[in-house]
TORTILO-935392 format. One line per 3 residues: for each residue z negated, y, x negated of C-alpha. Coordinates in steps of 0.25 Angstrom, whole numbers. Each point is the difference from the previous one (the first is absolute). Layout:
Z:Y:X ~ ...
***
This chain:
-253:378:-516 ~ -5:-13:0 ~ -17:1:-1
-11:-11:0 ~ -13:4:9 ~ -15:-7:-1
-8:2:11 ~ -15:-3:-2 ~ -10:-10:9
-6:12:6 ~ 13:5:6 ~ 5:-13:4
-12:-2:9 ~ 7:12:6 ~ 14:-5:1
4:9:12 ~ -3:12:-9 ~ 7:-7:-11
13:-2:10 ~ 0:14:5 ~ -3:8:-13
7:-6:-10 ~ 11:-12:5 ~ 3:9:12
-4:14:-2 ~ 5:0:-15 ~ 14:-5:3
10:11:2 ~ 10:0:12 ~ -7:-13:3
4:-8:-12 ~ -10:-10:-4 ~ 7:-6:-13
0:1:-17 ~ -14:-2:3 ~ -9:-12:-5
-16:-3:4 ~ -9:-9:-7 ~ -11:-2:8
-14:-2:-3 ~ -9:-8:10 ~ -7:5:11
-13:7:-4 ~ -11:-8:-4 ~ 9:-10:2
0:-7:-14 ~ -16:4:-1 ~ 0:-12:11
8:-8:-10 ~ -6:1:-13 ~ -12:9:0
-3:15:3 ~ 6:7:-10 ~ -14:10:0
-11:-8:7 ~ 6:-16:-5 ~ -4:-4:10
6:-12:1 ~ 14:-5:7 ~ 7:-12:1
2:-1:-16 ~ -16:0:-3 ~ -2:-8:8
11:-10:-4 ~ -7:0:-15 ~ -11:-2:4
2:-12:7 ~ -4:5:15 ~ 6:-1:13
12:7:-3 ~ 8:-6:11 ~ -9:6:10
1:14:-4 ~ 15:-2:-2 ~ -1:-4:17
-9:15:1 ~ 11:6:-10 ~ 12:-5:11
-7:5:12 ~ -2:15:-8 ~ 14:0:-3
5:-5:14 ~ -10:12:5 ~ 8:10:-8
14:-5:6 ~ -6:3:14 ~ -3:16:-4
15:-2:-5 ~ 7:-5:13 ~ -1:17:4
10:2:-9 ~ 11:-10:2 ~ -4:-13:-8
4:-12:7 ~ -15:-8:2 ~ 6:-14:0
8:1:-10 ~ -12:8:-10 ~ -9:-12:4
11:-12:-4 ~ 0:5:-12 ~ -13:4:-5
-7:-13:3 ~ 12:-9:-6 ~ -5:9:-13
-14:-2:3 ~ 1:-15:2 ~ 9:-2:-11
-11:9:-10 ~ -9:-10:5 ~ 7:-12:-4
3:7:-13 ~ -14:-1:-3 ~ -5:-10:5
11:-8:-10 ~ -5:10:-11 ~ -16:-4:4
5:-16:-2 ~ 6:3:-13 ~ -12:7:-7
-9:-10:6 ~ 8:-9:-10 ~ -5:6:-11
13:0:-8 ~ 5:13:0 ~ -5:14:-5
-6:5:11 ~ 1:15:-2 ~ 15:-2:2
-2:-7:14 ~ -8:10:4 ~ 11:12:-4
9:-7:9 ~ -9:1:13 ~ -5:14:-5
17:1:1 ~ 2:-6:13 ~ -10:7:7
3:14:-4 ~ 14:-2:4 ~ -3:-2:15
-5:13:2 ~ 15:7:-4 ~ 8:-11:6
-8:2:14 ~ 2:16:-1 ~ 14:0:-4
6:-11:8 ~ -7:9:13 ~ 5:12:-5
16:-6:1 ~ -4:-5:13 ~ -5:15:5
14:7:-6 ~ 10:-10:5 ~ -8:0:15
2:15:-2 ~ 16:-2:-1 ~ -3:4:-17
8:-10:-8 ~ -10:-6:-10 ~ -2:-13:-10
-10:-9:-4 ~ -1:-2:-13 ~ -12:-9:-2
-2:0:-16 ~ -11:-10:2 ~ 7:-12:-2
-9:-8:8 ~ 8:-11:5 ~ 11:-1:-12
-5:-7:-15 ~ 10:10:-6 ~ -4:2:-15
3:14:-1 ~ -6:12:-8 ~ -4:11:9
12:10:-4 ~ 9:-13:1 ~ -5:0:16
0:15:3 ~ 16:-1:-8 ~ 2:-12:8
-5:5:15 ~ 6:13:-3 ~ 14:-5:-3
8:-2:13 ~ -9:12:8 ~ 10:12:6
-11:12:-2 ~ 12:8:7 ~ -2:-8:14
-14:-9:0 ~ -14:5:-4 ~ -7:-9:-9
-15:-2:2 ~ -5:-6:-13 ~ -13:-7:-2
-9:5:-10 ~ -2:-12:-5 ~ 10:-7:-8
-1:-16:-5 ~ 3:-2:-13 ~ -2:-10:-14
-7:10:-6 ~ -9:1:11 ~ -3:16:5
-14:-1:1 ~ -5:-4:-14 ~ 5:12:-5
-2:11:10 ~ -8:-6:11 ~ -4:8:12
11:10:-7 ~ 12:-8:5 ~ 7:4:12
1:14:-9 ~ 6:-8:-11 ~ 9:-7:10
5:15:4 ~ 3:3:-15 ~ 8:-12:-2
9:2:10 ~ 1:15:0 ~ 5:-3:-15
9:-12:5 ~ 8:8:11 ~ -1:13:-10
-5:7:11 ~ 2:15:0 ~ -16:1:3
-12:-7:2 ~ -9:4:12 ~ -15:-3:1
-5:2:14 ~ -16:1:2 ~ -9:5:9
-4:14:-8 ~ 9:9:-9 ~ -3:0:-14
-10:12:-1 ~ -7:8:-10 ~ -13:-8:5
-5:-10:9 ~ 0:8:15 ~ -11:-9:3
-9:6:-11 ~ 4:16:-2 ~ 4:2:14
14:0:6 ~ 0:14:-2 ~ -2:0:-15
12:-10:-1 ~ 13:1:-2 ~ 13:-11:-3
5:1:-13 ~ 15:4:0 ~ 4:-7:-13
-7:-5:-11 ~ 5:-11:-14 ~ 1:-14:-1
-12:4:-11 ~ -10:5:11 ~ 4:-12:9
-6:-9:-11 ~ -13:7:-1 ~ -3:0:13
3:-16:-1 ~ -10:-2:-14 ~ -11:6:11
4:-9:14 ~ 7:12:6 ~ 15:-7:1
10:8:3 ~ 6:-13:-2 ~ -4:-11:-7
4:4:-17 ~ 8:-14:-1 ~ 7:4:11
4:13:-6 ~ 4:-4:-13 ~ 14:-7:5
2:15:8 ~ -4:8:-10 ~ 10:-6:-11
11:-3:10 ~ 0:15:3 ~ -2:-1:14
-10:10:7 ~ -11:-5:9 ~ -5:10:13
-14:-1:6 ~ 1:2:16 ~ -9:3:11
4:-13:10 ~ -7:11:10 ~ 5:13:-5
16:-4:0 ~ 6:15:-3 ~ -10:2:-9
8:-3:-16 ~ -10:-7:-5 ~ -2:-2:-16
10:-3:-8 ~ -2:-7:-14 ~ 9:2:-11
3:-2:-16 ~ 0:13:-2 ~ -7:9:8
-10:9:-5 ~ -7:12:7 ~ 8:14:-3
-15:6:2 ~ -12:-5:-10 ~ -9:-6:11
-9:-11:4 ~ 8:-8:12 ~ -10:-11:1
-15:-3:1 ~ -3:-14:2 ~ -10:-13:-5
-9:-10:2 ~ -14:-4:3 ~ 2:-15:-2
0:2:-15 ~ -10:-5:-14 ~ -3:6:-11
-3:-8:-13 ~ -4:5:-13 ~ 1:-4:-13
-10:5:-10 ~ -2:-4:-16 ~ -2:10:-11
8:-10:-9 ~ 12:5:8 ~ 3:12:-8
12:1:-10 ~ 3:-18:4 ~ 14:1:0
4:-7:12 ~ -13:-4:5 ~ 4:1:14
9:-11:0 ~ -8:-11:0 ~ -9:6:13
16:0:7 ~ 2:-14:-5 ~ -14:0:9
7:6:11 ~ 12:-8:-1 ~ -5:-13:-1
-6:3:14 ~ 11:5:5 ~ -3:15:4
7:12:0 ~ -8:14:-2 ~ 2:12:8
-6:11:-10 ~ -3:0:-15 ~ -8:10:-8
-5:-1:-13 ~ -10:6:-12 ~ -4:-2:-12
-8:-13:5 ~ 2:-2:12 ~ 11:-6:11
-1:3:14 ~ 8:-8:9 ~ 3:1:16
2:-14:8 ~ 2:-2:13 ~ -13:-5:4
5:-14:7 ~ 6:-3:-14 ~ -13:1:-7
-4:-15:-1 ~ -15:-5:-6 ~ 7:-8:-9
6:14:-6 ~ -12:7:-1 ~ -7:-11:-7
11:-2:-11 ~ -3:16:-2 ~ -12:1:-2
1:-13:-10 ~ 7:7:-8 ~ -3:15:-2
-14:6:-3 ~ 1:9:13 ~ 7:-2:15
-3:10:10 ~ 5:-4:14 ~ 1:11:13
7:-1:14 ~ 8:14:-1 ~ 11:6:8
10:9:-6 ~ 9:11:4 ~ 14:5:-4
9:13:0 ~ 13:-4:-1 ~ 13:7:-3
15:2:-5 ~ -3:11:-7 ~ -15:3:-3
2:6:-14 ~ -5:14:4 ~ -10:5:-10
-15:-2:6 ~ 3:-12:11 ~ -11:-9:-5
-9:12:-2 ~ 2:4:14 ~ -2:-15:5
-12:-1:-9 ~ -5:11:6 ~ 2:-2:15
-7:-13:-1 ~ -12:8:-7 ~ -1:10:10
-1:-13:10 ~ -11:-5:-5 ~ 7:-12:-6
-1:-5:-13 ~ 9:-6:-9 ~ 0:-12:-8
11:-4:-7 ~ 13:9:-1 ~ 15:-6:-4
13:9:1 ~ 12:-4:-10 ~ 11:8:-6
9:-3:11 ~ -8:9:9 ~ 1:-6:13
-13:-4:4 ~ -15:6:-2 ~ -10:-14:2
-15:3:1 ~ -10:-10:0 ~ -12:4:10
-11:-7:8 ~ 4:-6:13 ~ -10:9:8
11:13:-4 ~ 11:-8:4 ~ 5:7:12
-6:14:-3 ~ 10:-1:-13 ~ 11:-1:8
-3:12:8 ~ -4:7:-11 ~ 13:-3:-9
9:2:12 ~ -5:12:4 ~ -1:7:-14
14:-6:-5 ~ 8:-3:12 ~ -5:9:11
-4:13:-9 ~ 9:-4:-12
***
């Protein structure tokens, strides 16, 4: 059963734990094969590359655009990555070979850029395009770096393994991504070798203006669907629980056995990912099943997402959200009986290319949630040109999530457990589908909602 397996930055910063719970320590009778990794870089890794994906700080990238000494952080990028080598060499990774290689990449991203400095210094080219192909170039370093290493660790631990550096770094190839994946796949005995993939893959269409920070997950889609592997394998640093551990307490928390590709989405919309939703879709219509593991809980099952699960027993399975979350309202008493009077505020939202979390309406007025990094002064000034009354608030919100929450009294019972908390709600949204409760609260409640949903709904329920 040939499977294709992810494993995350965090786990890979913990590659012996990587090698003993899930190459070796999930190969029956010591066979290693039908199996694929795609790896992501080592953790914080790409941070150092573009920008902290939470703080943005910024890496190499930022400092690239904005025209700073970029080579010089590329010299303090090197010497991190060479650091991380050394804490490998316990484990079986040949230094002199790991070294070789990682500063030939380093010193050919250098002179990638600097030709890519030199030609928007001319001034006869679009710029933004230029600066995707170093945002491009950049990121891919991060996965080649861990994934030529991790060959290096399994073949110096008599494991047969292959390279496969999806990168294309050093040919000029015009190739699509799925043309790459097919092409580098082709000639690859599953049966005899085990292919370490990089997360990132080169290709004419170019991976990160479409998905970004999300491509080494889309990378694992593409070629889980191009090898019509029997299952795709997620390997993080937590189990996929009923709430964050961190906030209701280990104790309170417990993996979620299965659950739909449906709930995998909404966990997505609120920065949850199970795995990133553009990832999912090529699964989820290929028919093939995805499992959330525990690199560190190796016997432990895991969660598997599927088409068509849904939970035997009427019951909230997850309590999740955000705090990094606005709310924008739209108020005018004209609103009421306009048909189609919202579409001219999306054309709004459209034109500045956002994408809404949650959406309530009444008779005259629209509530809208936005990631609060989307909101732009640009946006809010065309608003507020346009409609008699804007209201703008920093809000977080909170989620009960759920194959099968149709029981009679859910949202009652939600409702009520936030009451009895102290926390008031703002703004409400459930559809028909039934699969996610979303309340709109004040920052300030954020983390008691949790606790107060989880243990009403999840704990108690």
């Amino acid at each position: 059963m040939l499977t294709v397996h992810k494993i995350g930055g965090t786990s890979m910063s913990k590659f012996e734990d990587v090698l003993q719970n899930i190459v070796i320590g999930q190969a029956p009778g010591g066979y290693y094969y039908d199996r694929i990794f795609v790896v992501s870089a080592y953790n914080n890794v790409t941070n150092w590359l573009l920008e902290h994906k939470k703080t943005a700080e910024p890496g190499v990238y930022d400092l690239f655009v904005k025209n700073s000494d970029y080579r010089k952080a590329l010299d303090v990028l090197l010497g991190k990555l060479l650091a991380i080598n050394k804490e490998m060499a316990g484990i079986g990774l040949d230094l002199e070979e790991a070294e070789t290689f990682i500063r030939d990449r380093v010193d050919q991203c250098r002179n990638y850029l600097v030709s890519l400095e030199e030609v928007i210094a001319s001034g006869y080219v679009n710029k933004p395009n230029i600066l995707l192909a170093a945002r491009e170039i950049l990121a891919s370093i991060g996965e080649a770096h861990s994934a030529f290493n991790s060959v290096n660790i399994l073949k110096n631990n008599k494991i047969e393994s292959v390279f496969v550096d999806l990168c294309g770094f050093h040919d000029a190839e015009y190739l699509s991504i799925d043309e790459r994946i097919k092409q580098s796949f082709a000639k690859i005995d599953f049966s005899r070798q085990v292919p370490i993939a990089t997360g990132y893959t080169k290709g004419t269409e170019g991976i990160m203006r479409e998905f970004d920070r999300g491509y080494s997950e889309v990378t694992f889609s593409k070629i889980a669907v191009a090898v019509k592997a029997e299952e795709a394998v997620i390997h993080k640093e937590y189990h996929l629980s009923s709430a964050d551990p961190a906030i209701v307490g280990v104790e309170n928390s417990k993996p979620v056995g299965a659950t739909n590709f449906n709930v995998a989405d909404q966990l997505a919309d609120i920065g949850m990912e199970a795995i990133h939703p553009k990832a999912s879709k090529p699964l989820e219509v290929a028919g093939i099943n995805i499992r959330i593991k525990n690199t560190f809980e190796p016997a432990h099952p895991g969660t598997l997402i599927s088409n068509e699960y849904v939970g035997e027993e009427s019951r909230v399975e997850i309590i999740s959200g955000t705090d990094r979350v606005m709310a924008i309202e739209v108020h005018d008493p004209f609103m009421v009986g306009q048909a189609g009077y919202d579409m001219n505020l999306m054309k709004v939202i459209h034109r500045h290319q956002l994408s809404y979390i949650l959406k309530a309406t009444n008779a005259n007025s629209i509530t809208m949630v936005f990631w609060e990094k989307d909101i732009s002064d640009a946006l809010l000034t065309e608003l507020k040109g346009l409609y008699q009354k804007i209201t703008v608030k920093k809000a977080a919100m909170v989620c009960a999530m759920g194959t099968n929450i149709t029981y009679p009294g859910s949202l009652a019972k939600a409702a009520t457990a936030l009451f009895e908390g102290g926390v008031n709600v703002e703004a409400v949204s459930q559809s028909l589908m039934q699969v996610n409760m979303q309340f709109v609260i004040g920052r300030k409640d954020y983390q008691n909602a949790i606790r107060v949903l989880n243990q009403a709904l999840c704990v108690e329920g």
